[in-house]
Structures are given as C-alpha cells and as structure tokens.
C-alpha positions as a printed Julia matrix, in Angstrom:
97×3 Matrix{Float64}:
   0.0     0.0     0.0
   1.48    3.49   -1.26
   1.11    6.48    1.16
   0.26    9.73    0.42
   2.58   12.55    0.96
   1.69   16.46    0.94
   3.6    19.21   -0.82
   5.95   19.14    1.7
   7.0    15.6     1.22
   5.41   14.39    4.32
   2.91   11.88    4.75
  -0.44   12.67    5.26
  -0.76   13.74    8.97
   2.49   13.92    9.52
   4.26   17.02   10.32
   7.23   18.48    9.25
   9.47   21.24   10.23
   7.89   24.67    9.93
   4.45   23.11    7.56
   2.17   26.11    9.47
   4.21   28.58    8.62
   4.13   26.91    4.64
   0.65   26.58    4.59
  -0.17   29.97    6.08
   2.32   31.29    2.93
   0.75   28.93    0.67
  -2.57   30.66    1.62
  -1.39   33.95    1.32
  -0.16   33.4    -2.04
  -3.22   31.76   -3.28
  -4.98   35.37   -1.1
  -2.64   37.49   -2.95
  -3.63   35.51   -6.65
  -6.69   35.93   -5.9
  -6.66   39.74   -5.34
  -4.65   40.16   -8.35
  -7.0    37.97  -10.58
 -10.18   40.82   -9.23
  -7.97   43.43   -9.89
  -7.17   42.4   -13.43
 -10.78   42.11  -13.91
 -11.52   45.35  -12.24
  -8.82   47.01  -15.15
 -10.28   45.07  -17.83
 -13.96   45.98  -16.72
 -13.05   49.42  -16.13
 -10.72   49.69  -19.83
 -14.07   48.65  -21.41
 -16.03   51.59  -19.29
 -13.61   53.96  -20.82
 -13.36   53.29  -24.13
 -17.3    53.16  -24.32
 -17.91   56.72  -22.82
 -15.19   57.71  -25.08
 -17.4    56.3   -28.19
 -19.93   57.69  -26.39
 -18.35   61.73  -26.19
 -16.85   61.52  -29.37
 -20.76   60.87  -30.54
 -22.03   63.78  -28.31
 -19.62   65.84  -29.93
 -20.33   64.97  -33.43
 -24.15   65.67  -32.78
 -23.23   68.69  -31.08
 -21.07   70.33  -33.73
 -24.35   69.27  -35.89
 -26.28   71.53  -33.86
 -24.33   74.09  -34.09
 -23.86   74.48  -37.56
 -27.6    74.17  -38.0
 -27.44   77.06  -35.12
 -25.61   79.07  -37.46
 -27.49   78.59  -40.58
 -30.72   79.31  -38.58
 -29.42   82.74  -37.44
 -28.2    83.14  -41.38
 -31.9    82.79  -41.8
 -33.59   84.84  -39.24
 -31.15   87.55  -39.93
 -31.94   87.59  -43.71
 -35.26   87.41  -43.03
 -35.36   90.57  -40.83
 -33.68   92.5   -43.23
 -36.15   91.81  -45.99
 -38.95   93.13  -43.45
 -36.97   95.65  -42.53
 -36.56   96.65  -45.99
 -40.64   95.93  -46.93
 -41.1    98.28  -43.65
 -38.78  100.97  -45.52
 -40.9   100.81  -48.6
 -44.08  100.83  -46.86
 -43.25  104.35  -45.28
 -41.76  105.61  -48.18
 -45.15  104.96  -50.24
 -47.03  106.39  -47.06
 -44.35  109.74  -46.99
C-alpha cells in the first residue's frame, strides 16, 4: 500500500518542520492571486467603461457640432429674413411719406 505525501514531502498527517508557517504562505499566495485575478478584472472591466464613454463623447460631440452648424445657418436665416422686413417696412413708409 502506497502512502500519500503532501507538498511538503510528508505523509499525510504527519508534520514536518515549519508546515504552518508553509501553509499559512501557501494561503497567502493563493490570497494574494486571488486579489490580483479581481484586480485584473476590475482594469479590464473598467478599460471597457472607458473606451465606451469615449465612443460615447466623441458621438455627443459629433451631434453637437451638428447643432451648431444648424445654429448658425438658422441665425443666417432669421437675420436675412429681418432685413427683408426691414426693408418691406422701408418701402411701406416711403409709399405712405
């Protein structure tokens, strides 16, 4: 019959020299991996985040500049419509003088 042995080349239930302080390291480690494998999510997660809202502004800014060049050709507008009144009220008060 074979025994077992553990990572530390003892058999099972058997101690060896310092095998706490191994296994608390051993746990730490696998503590540590663990905190690193949630963190490399967290970046991943959070790299994905950015380079959405950054779709996202570059969108906002696209419809924005939209806007504002219909903005501009709006005013055009109003402005040459004004003058046109203004220029129908110059004739009316010519005909009236």
């Amino acid at each position: 019959m074979s025994e077992e042995h553990n990572l530390f080349g003892a058999r099972e239930g058997q101690k060896t020299p310092g095998n706490g302080k191994e296994v608390k390291e051993l746990e730490t480690l696998k503590n540590l991996e663990t905190q690193i494998s949630g963190a490399i999510e967290k970046i991943r997660l959070l790299k994905d985040a950015k380079t959405a809202l950054e779709k996202r502004v570059s969108e906002l800014e696209s419809t924005l500049d939209s806007k504002n060049e219909e903005l501009l050709r709006v005013t055009g507008e109003k402005n040459s419509i004004r003058d046109q009144i203004e220029g129908l009220l110059n004739e009316l008060q010519n005909i009236e003088s």
